[in-house]
N, C-alpha and C positions, 0 to 999 in steps of 0.2 A: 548552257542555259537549259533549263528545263519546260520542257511539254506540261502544260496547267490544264487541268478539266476543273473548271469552274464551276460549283455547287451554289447556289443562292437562294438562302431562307429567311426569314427572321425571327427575329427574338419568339422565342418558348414556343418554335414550330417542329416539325419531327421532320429530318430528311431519313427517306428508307436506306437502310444496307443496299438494295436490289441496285439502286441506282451509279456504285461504286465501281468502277471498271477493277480491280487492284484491291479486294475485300478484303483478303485474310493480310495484307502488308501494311493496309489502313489499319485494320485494329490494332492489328502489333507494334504502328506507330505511334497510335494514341494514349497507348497504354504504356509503353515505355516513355512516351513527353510527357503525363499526367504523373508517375512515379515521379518523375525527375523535376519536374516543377511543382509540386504538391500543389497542384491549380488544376479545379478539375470543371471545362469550359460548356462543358455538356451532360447531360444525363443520359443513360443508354436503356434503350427497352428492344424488346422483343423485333420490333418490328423498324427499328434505326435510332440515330440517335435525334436528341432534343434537345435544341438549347436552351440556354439557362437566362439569362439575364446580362451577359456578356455579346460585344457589338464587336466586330473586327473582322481580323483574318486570318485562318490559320492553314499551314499548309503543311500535305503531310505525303510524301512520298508520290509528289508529282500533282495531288489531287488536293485543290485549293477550295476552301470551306467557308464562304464572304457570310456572315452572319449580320446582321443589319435591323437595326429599332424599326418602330413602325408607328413612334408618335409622332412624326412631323408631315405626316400623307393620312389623309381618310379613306387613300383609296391603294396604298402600300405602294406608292413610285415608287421605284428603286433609287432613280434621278433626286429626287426631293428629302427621301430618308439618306441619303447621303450628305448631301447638301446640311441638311440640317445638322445631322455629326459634325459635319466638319464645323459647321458655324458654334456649335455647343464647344467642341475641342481648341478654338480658335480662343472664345469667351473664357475660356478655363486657361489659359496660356499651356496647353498642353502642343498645339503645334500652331506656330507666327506665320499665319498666312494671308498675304496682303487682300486687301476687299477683294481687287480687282481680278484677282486668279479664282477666286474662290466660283466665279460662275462658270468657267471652262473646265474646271479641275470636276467639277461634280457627272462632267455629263462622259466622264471617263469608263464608270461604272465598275471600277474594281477600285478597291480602300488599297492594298499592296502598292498599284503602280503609281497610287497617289503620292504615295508615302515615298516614296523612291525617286517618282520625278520632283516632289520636292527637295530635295538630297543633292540627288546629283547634277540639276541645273542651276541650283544656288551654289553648292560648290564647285563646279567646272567653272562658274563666272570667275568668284573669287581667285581659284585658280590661276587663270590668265590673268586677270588683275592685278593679283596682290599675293603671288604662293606667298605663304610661313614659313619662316625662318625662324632661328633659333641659335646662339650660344650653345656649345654642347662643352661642356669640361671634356676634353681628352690629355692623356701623358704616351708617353712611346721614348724609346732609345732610336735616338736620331745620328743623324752624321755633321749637326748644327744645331744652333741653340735657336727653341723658337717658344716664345712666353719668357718661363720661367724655369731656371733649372733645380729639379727635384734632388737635392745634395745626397738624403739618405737613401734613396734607391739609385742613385748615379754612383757611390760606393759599391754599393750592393752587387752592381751588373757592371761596372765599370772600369772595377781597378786593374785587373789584368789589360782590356782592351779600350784604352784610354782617348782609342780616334771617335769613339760613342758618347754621347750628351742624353742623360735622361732628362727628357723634360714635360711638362704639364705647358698648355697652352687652349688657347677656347677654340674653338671652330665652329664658323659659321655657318648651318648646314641645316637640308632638310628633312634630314633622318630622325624627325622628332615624335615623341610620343602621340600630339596631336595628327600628324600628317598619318601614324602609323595607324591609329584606329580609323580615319577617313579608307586609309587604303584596304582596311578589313573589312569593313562596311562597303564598300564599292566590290571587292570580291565575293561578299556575301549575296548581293544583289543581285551581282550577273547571274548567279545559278537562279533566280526568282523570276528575272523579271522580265517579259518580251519586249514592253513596249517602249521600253529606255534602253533595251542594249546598247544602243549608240551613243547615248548621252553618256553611260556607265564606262565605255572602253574608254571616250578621250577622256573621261578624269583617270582613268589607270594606265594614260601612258602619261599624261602628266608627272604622273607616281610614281613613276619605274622606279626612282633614285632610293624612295622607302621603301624599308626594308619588310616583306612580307609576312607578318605575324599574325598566329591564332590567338585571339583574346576570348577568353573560357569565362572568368570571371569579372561582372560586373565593377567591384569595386576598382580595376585598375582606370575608370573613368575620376577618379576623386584624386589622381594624381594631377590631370590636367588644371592647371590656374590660368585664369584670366586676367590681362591687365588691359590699357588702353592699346597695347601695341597689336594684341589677338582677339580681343573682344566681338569684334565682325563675325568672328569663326563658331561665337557661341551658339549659335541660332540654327547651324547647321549643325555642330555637336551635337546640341540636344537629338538630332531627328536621326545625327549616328548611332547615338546609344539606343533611342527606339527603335532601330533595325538592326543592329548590331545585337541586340539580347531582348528587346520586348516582353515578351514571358516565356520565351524560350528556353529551355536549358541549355545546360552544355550535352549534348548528347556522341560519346565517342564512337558508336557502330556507322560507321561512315554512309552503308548503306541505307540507314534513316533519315534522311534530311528532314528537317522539321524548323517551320519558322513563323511566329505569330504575332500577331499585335492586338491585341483585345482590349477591352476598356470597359467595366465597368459600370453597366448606365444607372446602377443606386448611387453612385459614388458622383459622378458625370452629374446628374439631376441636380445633388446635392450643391455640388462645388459651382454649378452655375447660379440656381437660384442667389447663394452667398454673394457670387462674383458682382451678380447687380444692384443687390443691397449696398453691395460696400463699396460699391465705386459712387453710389446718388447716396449714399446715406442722409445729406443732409436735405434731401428729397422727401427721404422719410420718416424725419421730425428725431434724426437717430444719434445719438451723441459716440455708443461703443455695438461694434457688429464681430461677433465670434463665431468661427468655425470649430462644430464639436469640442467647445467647452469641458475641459474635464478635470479640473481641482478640486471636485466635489466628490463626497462620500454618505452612502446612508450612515453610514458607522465610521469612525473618528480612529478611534482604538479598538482592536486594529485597522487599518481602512479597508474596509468590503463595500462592494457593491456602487459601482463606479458610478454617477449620474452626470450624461455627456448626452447632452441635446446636439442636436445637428446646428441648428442655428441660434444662438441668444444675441437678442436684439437689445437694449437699454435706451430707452429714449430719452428725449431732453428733459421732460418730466422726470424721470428716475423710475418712471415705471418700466417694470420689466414685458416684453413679448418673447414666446416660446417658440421654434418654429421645426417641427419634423417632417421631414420629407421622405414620403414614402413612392418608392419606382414600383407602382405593380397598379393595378387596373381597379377601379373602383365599381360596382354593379349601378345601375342609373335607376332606382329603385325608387318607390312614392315616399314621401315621407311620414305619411301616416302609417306607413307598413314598420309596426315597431320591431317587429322579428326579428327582418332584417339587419337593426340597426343601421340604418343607410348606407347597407355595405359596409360600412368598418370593419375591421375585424378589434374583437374585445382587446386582444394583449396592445392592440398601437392605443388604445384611449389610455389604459393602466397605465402605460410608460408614457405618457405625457402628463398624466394625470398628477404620477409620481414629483415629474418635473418642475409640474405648476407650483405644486406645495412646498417643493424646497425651495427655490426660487421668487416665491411667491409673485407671479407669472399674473399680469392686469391679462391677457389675453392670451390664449395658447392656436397655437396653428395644424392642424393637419392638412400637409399640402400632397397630392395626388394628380398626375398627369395624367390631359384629357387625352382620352382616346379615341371612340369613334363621336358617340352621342354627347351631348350637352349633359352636364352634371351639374343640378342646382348648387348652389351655396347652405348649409346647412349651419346652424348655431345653435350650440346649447350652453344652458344656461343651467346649475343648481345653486340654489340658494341657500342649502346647506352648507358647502363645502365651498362655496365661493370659487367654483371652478368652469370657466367659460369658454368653452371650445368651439373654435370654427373648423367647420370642415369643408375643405376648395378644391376645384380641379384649375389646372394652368392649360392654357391651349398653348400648345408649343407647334402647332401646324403651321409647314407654309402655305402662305394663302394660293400661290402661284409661282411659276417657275422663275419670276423676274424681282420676288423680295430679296432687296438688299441687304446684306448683314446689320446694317447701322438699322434700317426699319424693323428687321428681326426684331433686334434688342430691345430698341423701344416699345414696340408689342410686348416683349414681356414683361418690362418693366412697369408699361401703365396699367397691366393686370397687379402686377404686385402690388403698386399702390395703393390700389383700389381695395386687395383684400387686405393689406395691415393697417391703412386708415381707417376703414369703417370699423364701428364701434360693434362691441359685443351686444348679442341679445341681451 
């Protein structure tokens, strides 16, 4: 198990070099995870590095890096911008976590041992419950016939010593692919993680009997299938594969250890807003709801230039709604300051603009998360170009330590209805 010094910033804040116990080991581990993963989670200046727009955790040579949003606190709780991850991560089916855990889980205050004690306390229950089993095809030269005997290799190996029976038979056993990645994942962990060591060792003496493998590449997960007999197990898979490779690479210098989990909050923002259009849609007057749309082309022959909105809405009308969502800060500017542009910046109106007109878009969306101050609702209208833009901030804050997931949701939801009903300027 490894000693953690735990760094905690948020999103597009700078933590200094100075503060690194292990400076020149850190670089040299970021810089070897960032080749190897061509993901690069930070920006580096002069004076430390800065994150990006990327929420997680990454850890590098003992010194663990929590990076963490900062829309869901006005006042940057650590407790609350967690909380809210998780509740965004929950909404997106990125990780199944029931309501009820979800208020003790936050006041943890590291994303790692979340992730972990999700893991390995769901799969130790299972464990004792229910281990996996499996059919396994085996054949061997026996001293008895067991299954079925394999004729052309019982030739093969047999004919001089005829007291031998080649045979092929099943065995029912727990040395199986799934059990094997649980058990790499649970040896992964233990080098991570203090607060579950206990939980982490009884799933790996459960495990003894599987067999101890490195899994390097991701895709030997697309071997694993599901039916109703293992299905249980899916819920935990998925949270193996997230700690088993995350955004990790394979990194072979042993003395690097490096292990992360990040997420995205352009992407995060996006696939939520989606996630509660398309579960009410018939809330919101909506016949068909698409996530990044992309069968479209400015040019046909050949096709260039791809036109892929974040969200297209179709309503029961037939009228189309556009909806881009943009993860980055809006300036709370007067309206009549036209310089400005109300904070926009020019290239997001272009690219929706573009949108409107292929699509030909009754209402177009630019959606932006609140941050600290109140940001009016903004609509423009030309009358040339019959092109009608609103522009919205969403509050995704919790009000208090005691909002429930389900009240979350519905807060966002009753803002989004508010801004796709009301009608254009």
């Amino acid at each position: 198990m490894m000693n953690k010094i735990n760094y905690n910033i948020f999103e597009y804040e700078t933590l200094d070099w100075k503060k690194f116990k292990n400076l020149s080991f850190v670089k040299k581990s970021l810089q070897l995870y960032e080749k190897k993963s061509n993901f690069q989670p930070f920006k580096y200046t002069a004076s430390g590095i800065k994150a990006r727009q990327y929420v997680g955790v990454i850890s590098l040579a003992g010194e663990s890096i929590q990076v963490l949003p900062k829309i869901f606190d006005k006042n940057n709780n650590k407790d609350q911008n967690i909380k809210g991850l998780l509740y965004l991560l929950k909404l997106t089916k990125k990780l199944n976590i029931k309501e009820t855990d979800l208020a003790n889980l936050s006041k943890h205050n590291d994303l790692l041992e979340i992730f972990i004690y999700l893991f390995a306390n769901n799969l130790l229950e299972l464990l004792h419950n229910d281990f996996h089993r499996n059919y396994v095809n085996q054949e061997d030269n026996l001293n008895y016939v067991k299954g079925k005997i394999n004729f052309t290799k019982n030739i093969r190996y047999n004919l001089v010593n005829q007291a031998k029976i080649y045979c092929e038979y099943d065995e029912f056993e727990e040395n199986i692919l799934l059990n094997q990645i649980f058990k790499a994942t649970v040896t992964k962990c233990i080098q991570f993680s203090k607060n579950n060591f206990n939980l982490l060792q009884k799933c790996d003496i459960l495990l003894s009997n599987v067999a101890d493998i490195r899994f390097n590449n991701p895709s030997i997960c697309d071997q694993v299938k599901f039916n109703r007999l293992n299905q249980k197990y899916q819920y935990i898979f998925e949270l193996a594969k997230l700690l088993l490779f995350g955004n990790s690479p394979s990194i072979d210098n042993k003395n690097l250890q490096t292990f992360s989990i990040m997420f995205d909050m352009n992407k995060l923002f996006e696939e939520a807003i989606f996630e509660i259009i398309n579960i009410h849609k018939t809330k919101f007057n909506t016949s068909e709801v698409k996530a990044q749309k992309s069968n479209q082309y400015v040019f046909d022959n050949p096709k260039l230039f791809q036109l892929q909105p974040d969200i297209y809405l179709k309503q029961n009308d037939h009228s189309v709604i556009i909806i881009d969502t943009k993860y980055k800060k809006i300036d709370g500017v007067k309206p009549k300051d036209e310089k400005t542009k109300f904070g926009v910046s020019q290239s997001d109106v272009y690219q929706i603009f573009a949108y409107s007109k292929y699509y030909k878009a009754k209402k177009c969306i630019l959606l932006y998360p609140q941050y600290s101050e109140n940001i009016n609702k903004k609509d423009l209208n030309s009358s040339n170009t019959g092109f009608n833009l609103s522009v919205n901030t969403i509050n995704l804050f919790l009000e208090d330590s005691k909002t429930s997931y389900s009240n979350y949701i519905d807060k966002i939801h009753d803002q989004l209805l508010d801004i796709i009903k009301q009608p254009s300027a």
